[in-house]
C-alpha positions, 0 to 999 in steps of 0.5 A: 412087853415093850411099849413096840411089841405086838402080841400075837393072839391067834395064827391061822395056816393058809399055805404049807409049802416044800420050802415056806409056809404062808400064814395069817395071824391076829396081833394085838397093838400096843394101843390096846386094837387088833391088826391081821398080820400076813407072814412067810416063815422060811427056814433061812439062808446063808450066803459066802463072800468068798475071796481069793489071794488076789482079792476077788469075790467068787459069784454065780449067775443063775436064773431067779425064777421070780424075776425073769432074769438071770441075776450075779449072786454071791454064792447062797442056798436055803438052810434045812431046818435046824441046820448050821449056817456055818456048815451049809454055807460050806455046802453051798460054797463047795457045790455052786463053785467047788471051792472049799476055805481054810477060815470062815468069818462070820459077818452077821445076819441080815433079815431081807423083808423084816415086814412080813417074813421071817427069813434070816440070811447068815453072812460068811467070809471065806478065805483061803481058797481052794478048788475042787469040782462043782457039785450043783443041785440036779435042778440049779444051773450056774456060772461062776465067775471071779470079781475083782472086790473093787470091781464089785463094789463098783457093780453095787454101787451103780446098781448092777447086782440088785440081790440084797444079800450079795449087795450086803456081803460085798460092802461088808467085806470091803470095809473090813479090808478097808479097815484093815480086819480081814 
């Protein structure tokens, strides 16, 4: 055990939801005292950075409950559990925008609220592009919408997309063009 880790000695379920679950566990600290521990599990995400031949992103606006706002994502949606990321992440691309890719790249994980859940976001470029129909969930209502990578970048920068996933995704992939990788 590194000299950082913390032990956990007991777990106590609060809440079991669709979609998290909220628990309180007991830790033990390095210094040899006791702390609680509050912790969301969720069985993830995935999210596309999908660009096209003339070098935009596809994004969706959608209402985010939580916020009260409707908010410009990249596409994203939640993982069932035990399911590929690479493979729901195509699901999504194909149902928020009805696009499909000839290449997917991986462009890593990203843990958005490392303090107390334990959501893991798995990134994706797809490139290659092409279009067929939308196929939403029945409760999910979007736009799509193509912007330019600069343009988005522009957007992140000057803090106009707050969602940390799209923020991510967008720098990431306009590095990897900027370097050349993509």
């Amino acid at each position: 055990m590194s000299k950082l880790e913390e032990k956990t000695l007991s777990q106590e379920y609060k809440f079991k939801g669709r979609i998290i679950n909220l628990r309180v566990d007991e830790a033990l600290l390095p210094n040899g005292r006791t702390a609680g521990r509050e912790v969301v599990e969720h069985p993830g995400g995935v999210c596309i950075a999908a660009l096209t031949d003339q070098d935009e992103l596809l994004f969706v606006r959608q209402f985010r409950y939580p916020y009260g706002e409707v908010l410009l994502e990249l596409p994203a949606g939640k993982l069932d559990r035990g399911e590929d990321p690479l493979e729901a992440g195509k699901r999504e691309l194909r149902e928020e925008t009805g696009a499909a890719a000839e290449r997917y790249l991986s462009l890593g994980k990203l843990y958005p609220s490392p303090g107390y859940c334990g959501e893991v976001i798995h990134l994706y470029l797809a490139a290659g592009l092409r279009y067929g129909e939308m196929d939403p969930d029945e409760d999910e209502f979007l736009e799509v919408e193509k912007i330019p990578l600069a343009e988005a970048v522009r957007r992140v920068l000057d803090n106009e997309i707050p969602d940390a996933k799209t923020q991510t995704a967008v720098l990431k992939v306009a590095m990897l063009r900027q370097q050349g990788k993509i």
